[in-house]
C-alpha positions, 0 to 999 in steps of 0.5 A: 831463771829457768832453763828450757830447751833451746832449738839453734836452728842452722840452714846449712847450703855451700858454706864448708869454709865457714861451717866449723866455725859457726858449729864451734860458736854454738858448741861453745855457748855459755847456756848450754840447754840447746839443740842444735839442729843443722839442716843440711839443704843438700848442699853438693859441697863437703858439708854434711861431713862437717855436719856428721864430725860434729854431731858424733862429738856432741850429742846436741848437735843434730844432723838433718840431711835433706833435698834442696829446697831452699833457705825458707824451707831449710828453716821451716824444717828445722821448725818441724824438728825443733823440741825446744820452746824457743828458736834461734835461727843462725845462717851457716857462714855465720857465727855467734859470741858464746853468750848470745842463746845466754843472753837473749833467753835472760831477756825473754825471761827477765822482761815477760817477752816473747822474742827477745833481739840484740845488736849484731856486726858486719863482719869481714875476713881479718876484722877484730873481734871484742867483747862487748859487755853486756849492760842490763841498763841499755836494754829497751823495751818496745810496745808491738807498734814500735818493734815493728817500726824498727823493722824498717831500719838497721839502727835497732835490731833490723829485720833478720831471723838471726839476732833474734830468741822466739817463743816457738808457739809464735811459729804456729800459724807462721813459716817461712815463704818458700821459693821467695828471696827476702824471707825475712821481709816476709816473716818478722813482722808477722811473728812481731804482731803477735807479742805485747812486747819485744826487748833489744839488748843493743850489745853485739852477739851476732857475727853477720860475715860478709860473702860476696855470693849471699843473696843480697849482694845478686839482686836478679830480676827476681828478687825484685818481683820477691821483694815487691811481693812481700812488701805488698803483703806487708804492707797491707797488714800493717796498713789495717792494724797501724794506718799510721806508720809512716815507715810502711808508707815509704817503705812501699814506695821505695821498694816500688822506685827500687822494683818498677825499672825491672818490672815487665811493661804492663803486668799486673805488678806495674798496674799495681806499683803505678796504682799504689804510688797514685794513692800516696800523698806527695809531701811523702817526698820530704821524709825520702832518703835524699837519694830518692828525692830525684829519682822520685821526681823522675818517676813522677815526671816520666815513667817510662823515662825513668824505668829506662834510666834506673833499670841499669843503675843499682838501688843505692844509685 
């Protein structure tokens, strides 16, 4: 196996209480050909201290100040840097088991890919941490239809940057949406539809630590207007190479039930949501998750109605 050059790309905005300890769990990594690029968002806490103790200790370990401009164009930036010839992206308040850039780049090589996955946890302060052993047997492999297809659910890999080994050439032509929440949505499938082949190793090596101010736990109303957005985009371009996928089709309709309720009465987003769930077949309902089926039969009965009654309910309500 060879042993290229990997970029660990870090955007790095108020997360001095965890920052040390994702910067150790990338020190510590078994293979040890990396950069780690730490693109500091101009984050007003103590950060950038951390970020210069760190890389005057390691000479791979490299310290990006900048403006603030965001997650999207912390982790463009870091692609502009980046000499490596594959990407990781680690968000700064999490961390990683020391075998994951080892792990993700055997798959990469073993099995002629260009972005190799695995498993990831839902960590929490005081949770116990095991090391999971990795068993070349579990290792899928998908066709490009079906990794995309695993995009819409968390059974698999999902649909995070940071669970994920990329040929970096696949970021030619590809960024990340600047100014929008829900980058990810907007990004993985693009860069998916680019390969022949994508590899999940189900073992978990990525720590997805829980902080009550992250972005999907502050859903505003913009985040609503982002996530109808990008799912528009994405659905468009999966509508025209898979016209058959029907997790796009649902998908679409739920993110419109979940956004509709805090759309402005008569924009072009609504005209466009009301449209959209005209064109969809009826008997869609069956596949829903049980909790949708209601609140699409209050859509379909009244809209107004049911803007009124979900635009204070959470989406999992």
């Amino acid at each position: 196996m060879g042993k290229d050059l990997i970029s660990i790309i870090v955007p790095i905005y108020n997360v001095a209480e965890c920052l040390s300890r994702c910067i150790e769990s990338l020190m510590a990594q078994t293979y040890e050909n990396i950069e780690i690029l730490l693109i500091n968002d101009g984050s007003p806490d103590n950060s950038g201290e951390i970020c210069e103790k760190y890389a005057a200790m390691d000479s791979r370990v490299k310290h990006f100040p900048k403006e603030n401009g965001g997650l999207s164009h912390a982790r463009n930036y870091g692609i502009e840097h980046a000499k490596g010839k594959y990407l990781c992206f680690v968000d700064g308040d999490d961390f990683m088991d020391r075998r994951m850039v080892e792990t993700l780049y055997h798959d990469i090589v073993s099995y002629g890919v260009n972005i190799s996955t695995c498993g990831f946890r839902v960590y929490h302060d005081g949770d116990p941490l095991v090391e999971e052993p990795v068993v070349e047997e579990n290792i899928e492999k998908f066709t490009t239809e079906e990794a995309i297809n695993h995009l819409f659910t968390k059974e698999k890999y999902a649909n995070y940057a940071w669970n994920k080994m990329y040929l970096a050439s696949l970021f030619d032509e590809v960024r990340f949406p600047v100014g929008r929440k829900m980058e990810d949505l907007g990004t993985m499938y693009k860069l998916m539809g680019q390969c022949e082949a994508v590899t999940y190793n189900p073992v978990k090596l990525c720590n997805y630590y829980q902080r009550g101010t992250s972005i999907l736990h502050n859903r505003d109303k913009k985040f609503y207007e982002d996530k109808f957005f990008l799912t528009y985009e994405r659905y468009c371009y999966l509508k025209e190479r898979f016209p058959n996928m029907i997790r796009n089709e649902l998908y679409m309709m739920v993110v419109i039930m979940d956004a509709y309720p805090h759309m402005e009465n008569g924009s072009h987003d609504q005209k466009l949501a009301e449209s959209l769930m005209e064109q969809f077949p009826t008997t869609h309902m069956e596949h829903f998750p049980p909790r949708y089926v209601r609140r699409y039969q209050y859509y379909r009965f009244n809209k107004a109605m049911y803007a009124e009654i979900y635009s204070k309910k959470t989406d999992k309500q």
